[in-house]
VMD Tcl script that builds the backbone (N, CA, C; Angstrom):
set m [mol new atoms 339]
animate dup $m
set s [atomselect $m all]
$s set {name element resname resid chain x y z} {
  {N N UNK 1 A -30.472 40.508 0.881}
  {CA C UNK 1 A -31.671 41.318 0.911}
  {C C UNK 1 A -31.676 42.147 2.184}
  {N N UNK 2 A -32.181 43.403 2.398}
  {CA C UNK 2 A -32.058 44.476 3.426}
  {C C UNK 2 A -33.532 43.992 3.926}
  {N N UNK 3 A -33.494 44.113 5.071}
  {CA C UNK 3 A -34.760 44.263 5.604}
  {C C UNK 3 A -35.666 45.669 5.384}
  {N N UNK 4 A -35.851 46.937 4.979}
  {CA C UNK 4 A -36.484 47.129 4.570}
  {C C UNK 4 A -37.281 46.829 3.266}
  {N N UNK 5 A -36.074 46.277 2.190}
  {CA C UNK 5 A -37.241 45.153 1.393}
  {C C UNK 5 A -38.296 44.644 1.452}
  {N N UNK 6 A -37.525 43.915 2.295}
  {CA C UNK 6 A -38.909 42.220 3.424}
  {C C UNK 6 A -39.942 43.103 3.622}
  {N N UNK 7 A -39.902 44.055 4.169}
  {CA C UNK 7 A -40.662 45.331 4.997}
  {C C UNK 7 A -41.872 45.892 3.870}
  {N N UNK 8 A -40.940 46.177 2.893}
  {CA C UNK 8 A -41.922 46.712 2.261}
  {C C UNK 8 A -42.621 45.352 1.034}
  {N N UNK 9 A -41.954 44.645 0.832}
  {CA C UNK 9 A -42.809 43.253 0.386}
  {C C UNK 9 A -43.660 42.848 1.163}
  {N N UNK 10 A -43.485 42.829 2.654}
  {CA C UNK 10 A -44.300 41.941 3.277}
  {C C UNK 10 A -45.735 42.907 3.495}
  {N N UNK 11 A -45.605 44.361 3.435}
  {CA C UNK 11 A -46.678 44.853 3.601}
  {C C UNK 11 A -47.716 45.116 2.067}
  {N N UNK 12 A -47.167 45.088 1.371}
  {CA C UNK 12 A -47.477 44.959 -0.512}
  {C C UNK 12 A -48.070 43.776 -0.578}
  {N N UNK 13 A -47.959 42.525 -0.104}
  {CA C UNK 13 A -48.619 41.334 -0.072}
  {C C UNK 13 A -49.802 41.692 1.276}
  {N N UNK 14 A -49.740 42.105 1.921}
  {CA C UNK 14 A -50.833 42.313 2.804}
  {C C UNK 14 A -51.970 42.840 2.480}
  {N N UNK 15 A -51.312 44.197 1.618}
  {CA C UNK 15 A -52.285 44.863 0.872}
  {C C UNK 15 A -53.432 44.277 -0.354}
  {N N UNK 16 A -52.416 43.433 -0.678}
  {CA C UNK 16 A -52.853 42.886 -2.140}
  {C C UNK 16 A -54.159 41.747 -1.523}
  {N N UNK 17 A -53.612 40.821 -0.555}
  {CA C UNK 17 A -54.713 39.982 0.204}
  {C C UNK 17 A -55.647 40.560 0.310}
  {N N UNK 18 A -55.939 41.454 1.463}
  {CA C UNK 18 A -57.126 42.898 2.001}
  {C C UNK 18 A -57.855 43.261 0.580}
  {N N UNK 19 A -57.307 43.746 -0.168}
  {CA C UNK 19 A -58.333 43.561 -1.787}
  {C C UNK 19 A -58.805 42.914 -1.956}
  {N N UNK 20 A -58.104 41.735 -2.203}
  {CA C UNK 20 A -58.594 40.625 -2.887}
  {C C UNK 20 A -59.701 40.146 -2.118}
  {N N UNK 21 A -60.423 40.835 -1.366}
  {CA C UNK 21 A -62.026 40.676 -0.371}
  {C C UNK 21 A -62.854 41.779 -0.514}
  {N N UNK 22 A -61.823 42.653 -0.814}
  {CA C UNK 22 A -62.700 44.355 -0.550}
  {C C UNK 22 A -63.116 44.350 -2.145}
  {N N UNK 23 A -62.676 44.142 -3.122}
  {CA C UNK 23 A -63.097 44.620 -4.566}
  {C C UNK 23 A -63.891 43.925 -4.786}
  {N N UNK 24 A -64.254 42.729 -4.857}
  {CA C UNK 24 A -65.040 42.346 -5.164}
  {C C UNK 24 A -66.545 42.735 -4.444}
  {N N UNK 25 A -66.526 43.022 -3.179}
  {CA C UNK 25 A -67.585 43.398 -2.314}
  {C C UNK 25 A -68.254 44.844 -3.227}
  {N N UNK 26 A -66.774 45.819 -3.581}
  {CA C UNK 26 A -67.008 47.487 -4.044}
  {C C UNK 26 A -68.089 46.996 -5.102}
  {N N UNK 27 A -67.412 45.990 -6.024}
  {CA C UNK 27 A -68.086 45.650 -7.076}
  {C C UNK 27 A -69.602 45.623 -7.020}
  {N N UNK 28 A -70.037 45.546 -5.910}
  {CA C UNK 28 A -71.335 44.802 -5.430}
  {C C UNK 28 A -72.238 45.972 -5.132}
  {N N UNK 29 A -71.382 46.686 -4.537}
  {CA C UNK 29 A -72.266 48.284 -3.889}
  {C C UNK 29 A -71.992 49.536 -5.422}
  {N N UNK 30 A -71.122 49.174 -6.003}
  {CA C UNK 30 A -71.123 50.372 -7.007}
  {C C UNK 30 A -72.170 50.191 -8.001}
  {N N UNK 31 A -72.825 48.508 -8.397}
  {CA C UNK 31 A -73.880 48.645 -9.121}
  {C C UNK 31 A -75.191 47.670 -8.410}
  {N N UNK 32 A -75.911 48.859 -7.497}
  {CA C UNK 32 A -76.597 48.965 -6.427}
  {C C UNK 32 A -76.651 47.998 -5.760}
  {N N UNK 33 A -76.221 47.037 -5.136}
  {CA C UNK 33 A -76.163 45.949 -3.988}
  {C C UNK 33 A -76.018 46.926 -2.372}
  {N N UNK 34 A -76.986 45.863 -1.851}
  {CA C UNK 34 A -76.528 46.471 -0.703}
  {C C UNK 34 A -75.969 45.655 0.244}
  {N N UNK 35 A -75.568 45.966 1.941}
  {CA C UNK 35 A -74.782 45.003 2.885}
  {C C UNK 35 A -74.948 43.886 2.500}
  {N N UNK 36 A -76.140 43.125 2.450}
  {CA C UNK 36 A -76.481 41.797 2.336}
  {C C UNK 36 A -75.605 41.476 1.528}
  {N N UNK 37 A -76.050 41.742 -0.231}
  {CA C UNK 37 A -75.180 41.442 -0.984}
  {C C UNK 37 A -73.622 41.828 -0.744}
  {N N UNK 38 A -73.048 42.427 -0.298}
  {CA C UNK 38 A -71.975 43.245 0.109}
  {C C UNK 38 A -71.454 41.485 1.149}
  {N N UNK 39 A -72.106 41.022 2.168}
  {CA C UNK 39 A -71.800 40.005 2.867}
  {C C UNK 39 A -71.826 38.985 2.267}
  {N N UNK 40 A -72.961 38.671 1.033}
  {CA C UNK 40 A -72.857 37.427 0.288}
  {C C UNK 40 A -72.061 37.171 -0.468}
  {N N UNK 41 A -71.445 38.198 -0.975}
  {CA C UNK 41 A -70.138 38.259 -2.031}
  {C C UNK 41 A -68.963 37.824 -1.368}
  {N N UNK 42 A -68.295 38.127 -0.338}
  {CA C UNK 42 A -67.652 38.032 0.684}
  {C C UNK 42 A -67.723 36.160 1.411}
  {N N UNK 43 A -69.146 35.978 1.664}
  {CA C UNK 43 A -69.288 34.034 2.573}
  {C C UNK 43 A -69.208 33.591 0.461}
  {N N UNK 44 A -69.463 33.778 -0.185}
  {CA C UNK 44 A -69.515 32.704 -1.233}
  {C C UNK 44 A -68.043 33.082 -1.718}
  {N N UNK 45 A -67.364 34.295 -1.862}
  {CA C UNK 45 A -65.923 34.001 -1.895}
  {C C UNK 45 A -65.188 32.912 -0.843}
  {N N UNK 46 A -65.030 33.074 -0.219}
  {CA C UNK 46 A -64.494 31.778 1.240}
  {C C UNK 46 A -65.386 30.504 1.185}
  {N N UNK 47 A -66.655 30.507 0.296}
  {CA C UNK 47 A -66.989 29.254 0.081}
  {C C UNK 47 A -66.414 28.698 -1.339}
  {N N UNK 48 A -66.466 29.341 -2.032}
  {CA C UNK 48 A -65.691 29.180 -3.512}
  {C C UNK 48 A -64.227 28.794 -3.317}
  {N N UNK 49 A -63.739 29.545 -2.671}
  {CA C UNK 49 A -62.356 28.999 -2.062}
  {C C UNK 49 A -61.886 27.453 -1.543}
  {N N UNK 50 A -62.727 27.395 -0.934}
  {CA C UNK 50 A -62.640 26.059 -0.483}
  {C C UNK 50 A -63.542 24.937 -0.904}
  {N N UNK 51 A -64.436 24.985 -2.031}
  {CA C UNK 51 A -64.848 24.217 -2.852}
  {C C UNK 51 A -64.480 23.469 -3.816}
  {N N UNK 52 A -64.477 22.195 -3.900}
  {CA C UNK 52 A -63.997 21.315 -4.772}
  {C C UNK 52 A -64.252 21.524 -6.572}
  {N N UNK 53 A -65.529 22.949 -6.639}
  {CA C UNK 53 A -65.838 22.199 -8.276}
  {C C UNK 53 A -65.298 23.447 -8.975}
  {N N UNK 54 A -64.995 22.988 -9.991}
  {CA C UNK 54 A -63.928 24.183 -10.920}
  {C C UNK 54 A -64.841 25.495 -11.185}
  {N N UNK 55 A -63.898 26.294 -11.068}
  {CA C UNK 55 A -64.176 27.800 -10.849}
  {C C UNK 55 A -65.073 27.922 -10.156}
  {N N UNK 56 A -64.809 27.431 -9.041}
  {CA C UNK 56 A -65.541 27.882 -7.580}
  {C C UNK 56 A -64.965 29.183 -6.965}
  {N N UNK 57 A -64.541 29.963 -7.570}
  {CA C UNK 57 A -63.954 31.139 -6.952}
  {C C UNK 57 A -64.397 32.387 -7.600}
  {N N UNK 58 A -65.088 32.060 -8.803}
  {CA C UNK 58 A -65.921 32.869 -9.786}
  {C C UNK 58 A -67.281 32.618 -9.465}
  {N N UNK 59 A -67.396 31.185 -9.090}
  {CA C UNK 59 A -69.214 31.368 -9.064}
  {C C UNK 59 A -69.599 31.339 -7.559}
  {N N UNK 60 A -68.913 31.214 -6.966}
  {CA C UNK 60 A -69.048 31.613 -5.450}
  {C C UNK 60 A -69.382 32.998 -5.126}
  {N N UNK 61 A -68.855 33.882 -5.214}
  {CA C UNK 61 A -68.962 35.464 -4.834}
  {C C UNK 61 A -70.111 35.730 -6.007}
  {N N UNK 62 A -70.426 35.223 -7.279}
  {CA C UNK 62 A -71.254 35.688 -7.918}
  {C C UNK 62 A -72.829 35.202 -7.371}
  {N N UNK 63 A -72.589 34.148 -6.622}
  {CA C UNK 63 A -73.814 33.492 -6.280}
  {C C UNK 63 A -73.666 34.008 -5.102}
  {N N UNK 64 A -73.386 34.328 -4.468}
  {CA C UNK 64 A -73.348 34.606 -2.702}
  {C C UNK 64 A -73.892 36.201 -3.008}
  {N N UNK 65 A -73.599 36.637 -3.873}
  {CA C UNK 65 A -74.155 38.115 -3.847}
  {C C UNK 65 A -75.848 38.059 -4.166}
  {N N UNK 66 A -76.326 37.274 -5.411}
  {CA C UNK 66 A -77.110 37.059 -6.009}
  {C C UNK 66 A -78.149 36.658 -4.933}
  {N N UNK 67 A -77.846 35.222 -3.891}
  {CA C UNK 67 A -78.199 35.235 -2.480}
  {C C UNK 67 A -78.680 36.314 -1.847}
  {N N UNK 68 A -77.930 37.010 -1.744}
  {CA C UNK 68 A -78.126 38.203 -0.708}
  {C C UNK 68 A -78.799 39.252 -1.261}
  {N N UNK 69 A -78.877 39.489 -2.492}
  {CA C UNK 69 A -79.820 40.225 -2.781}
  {C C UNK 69 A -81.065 39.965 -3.218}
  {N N UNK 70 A -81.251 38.572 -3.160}
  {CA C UNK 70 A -82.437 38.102 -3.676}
  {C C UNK 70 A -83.360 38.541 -1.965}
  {N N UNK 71 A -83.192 38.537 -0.945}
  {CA C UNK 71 A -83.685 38.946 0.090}
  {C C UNK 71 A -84.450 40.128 0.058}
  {N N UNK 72 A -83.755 41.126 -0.598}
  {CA C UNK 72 A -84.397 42.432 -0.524}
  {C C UNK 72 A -84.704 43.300 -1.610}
  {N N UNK 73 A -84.200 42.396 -2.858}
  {CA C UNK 73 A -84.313 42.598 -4.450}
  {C C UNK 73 A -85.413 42.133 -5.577}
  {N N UNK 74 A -85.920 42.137 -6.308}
  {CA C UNK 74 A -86.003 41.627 -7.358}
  {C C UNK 74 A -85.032 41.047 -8.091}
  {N N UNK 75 A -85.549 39.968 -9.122}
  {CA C UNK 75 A -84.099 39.428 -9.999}
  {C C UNK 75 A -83.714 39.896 -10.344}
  {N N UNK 76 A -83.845 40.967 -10.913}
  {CA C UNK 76 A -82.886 41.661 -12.069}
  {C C UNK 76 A -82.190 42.385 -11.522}
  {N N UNK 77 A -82.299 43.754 -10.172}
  {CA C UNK 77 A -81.854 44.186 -9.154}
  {C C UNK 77 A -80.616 43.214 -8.641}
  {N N UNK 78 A -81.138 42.392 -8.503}
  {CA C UNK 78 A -80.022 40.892 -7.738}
  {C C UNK 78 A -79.080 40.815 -9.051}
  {N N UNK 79 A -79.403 40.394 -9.791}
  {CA C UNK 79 A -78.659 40.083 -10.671}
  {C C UNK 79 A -77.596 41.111 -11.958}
  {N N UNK 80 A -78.053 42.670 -11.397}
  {CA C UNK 80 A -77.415 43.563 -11.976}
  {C C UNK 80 A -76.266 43.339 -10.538}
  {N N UNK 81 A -76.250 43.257 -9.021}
  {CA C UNK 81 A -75.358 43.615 -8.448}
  {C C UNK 81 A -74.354 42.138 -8.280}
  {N N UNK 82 A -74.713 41.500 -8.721}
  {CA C UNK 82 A -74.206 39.800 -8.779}
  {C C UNK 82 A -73.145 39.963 -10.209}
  {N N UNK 83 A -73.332 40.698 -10.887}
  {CA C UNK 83 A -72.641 41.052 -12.028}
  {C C UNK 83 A -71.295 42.118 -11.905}
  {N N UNK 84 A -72.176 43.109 -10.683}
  {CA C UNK 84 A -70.841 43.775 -10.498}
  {C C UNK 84 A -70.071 43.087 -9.403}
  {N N UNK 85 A -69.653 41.891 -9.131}
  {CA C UNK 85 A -69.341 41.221 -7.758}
  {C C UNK 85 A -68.342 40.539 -9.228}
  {N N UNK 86 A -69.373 40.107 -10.213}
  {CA C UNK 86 A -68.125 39.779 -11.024}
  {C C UNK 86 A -67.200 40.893 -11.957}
  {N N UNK 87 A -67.644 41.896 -12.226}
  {CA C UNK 87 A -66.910 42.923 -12.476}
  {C C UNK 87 A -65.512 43.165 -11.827}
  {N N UNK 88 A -65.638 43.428 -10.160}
  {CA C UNK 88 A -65.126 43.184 -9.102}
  {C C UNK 88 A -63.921 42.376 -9.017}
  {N N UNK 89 A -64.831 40.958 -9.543}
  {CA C UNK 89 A -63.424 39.845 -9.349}
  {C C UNK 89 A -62.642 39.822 -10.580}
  {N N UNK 90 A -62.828 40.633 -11.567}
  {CA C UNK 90 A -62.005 40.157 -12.778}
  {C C UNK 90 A -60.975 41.607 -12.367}
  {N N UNK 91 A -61.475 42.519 -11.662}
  {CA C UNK 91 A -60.572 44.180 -11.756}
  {C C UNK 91 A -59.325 43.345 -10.633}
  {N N UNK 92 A -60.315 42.568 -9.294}
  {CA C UNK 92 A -58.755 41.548 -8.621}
  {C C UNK 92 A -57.972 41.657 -8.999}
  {N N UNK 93 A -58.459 40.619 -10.386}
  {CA C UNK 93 A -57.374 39.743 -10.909}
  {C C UNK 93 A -56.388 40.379 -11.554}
  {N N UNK 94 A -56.940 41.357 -12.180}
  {CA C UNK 94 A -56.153 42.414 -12.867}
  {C C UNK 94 A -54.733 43.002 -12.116}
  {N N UNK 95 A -55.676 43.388 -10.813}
  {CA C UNK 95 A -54.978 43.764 -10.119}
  {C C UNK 95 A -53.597 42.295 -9.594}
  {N N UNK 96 A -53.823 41.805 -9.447}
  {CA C UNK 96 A -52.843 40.184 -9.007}
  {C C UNK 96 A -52.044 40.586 -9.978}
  {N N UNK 97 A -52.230 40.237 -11.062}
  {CA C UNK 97 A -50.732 40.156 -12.391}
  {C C UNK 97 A -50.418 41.378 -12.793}
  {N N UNK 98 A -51.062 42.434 -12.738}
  {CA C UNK 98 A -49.971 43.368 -12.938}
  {C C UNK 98 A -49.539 44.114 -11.900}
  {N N UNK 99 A -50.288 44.095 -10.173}
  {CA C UNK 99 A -49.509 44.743 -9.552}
  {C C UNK 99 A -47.654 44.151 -9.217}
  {N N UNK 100 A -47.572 43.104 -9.326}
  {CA C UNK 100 A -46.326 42.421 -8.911}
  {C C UNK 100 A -44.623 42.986 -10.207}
  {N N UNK 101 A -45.691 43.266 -11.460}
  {CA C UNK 101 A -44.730 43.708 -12.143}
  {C C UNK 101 A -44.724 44.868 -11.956}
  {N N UNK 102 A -45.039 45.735 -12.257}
  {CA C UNK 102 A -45.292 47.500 -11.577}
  {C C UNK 102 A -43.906 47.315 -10.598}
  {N N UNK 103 A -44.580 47.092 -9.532}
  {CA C UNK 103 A -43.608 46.808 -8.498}
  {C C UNK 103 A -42.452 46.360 -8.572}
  {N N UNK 104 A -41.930 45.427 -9.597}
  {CA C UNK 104 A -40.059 44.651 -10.050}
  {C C UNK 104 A -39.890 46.002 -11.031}
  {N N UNK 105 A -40.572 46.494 -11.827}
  {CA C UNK 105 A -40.011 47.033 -12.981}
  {C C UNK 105 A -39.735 48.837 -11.275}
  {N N UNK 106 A -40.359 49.237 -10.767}
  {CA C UNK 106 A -40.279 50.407 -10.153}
  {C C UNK 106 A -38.598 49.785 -9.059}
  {N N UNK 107 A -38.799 48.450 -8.837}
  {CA C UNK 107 A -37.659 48.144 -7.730}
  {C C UNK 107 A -36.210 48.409 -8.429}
  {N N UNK 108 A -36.523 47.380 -9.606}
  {CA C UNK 108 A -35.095 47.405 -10.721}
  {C C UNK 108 A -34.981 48.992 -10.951}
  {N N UNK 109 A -35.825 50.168 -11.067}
  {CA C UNK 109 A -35.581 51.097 -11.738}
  {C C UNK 109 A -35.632 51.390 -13.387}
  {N N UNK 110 A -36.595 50.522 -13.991}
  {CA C UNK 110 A -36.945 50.418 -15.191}
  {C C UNK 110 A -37.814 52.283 -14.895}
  {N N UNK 111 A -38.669 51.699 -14.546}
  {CA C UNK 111 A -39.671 52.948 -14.283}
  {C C UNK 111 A -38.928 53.762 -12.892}
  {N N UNK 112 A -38.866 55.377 -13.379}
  {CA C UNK 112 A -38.222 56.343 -12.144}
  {C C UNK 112 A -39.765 56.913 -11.627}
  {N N UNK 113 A -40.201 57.100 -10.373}
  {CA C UNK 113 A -40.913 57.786 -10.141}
  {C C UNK 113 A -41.161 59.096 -10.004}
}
mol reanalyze $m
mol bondsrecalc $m
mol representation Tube
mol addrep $m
């Protein structure tokens, strides 16, 4: 393997991490959330993460937003931007499994740019 490989793998995984915090947050502000929610999406992701009960990584950022907008929201307000937090985390995920192939099929030269 050449080190610009490593180089450019190691920064493609960097990238992909840095999302995997930021989209779900976008999710939050594109259907009206604001900072709060924007921050609650964000502490209940890293609490979901490290929570023991299954799919704590889905209901974490959905509840941490929901949190945060219940501060300065009404429910439904809260709960339209708690929705896009899950919007958010499913576009992630999207993003997880198919950016890695994109990327082998463009390396091999399946796909020419």
């Amino acid at each position: 393997m050449s080190l610009t490989f490593l180089i450019v793998t190691l920064l493609f995984a960097i990238f992909i991490y840095v999302l995997d915090y930021i989209i779900p947050a976008m999710g939050t502000k594109r259907f009206g959330g604001s900072k709060a929610g924007m921050l609650g999406t964000t502490l209940g992701l890293l609490i979901g993460l490290i929570s023991p009960i299954p799919f704590g990584i889905i209901i974490g950022p959905f509840n941490g937003a929901l949190i945060g907008e219940l501060h300065r929201n009404d429910f439904n307000k809260a709960l339209k931007a708690a929705f896009g937090t899950f919007l958010g985390f499913i576009a992630s995920t999207f993003k997880i499994y198919s950016g890695p192939h994109l990327f082998g099929l463009l390396y091999c030269g399946v796909i020419r740019p």
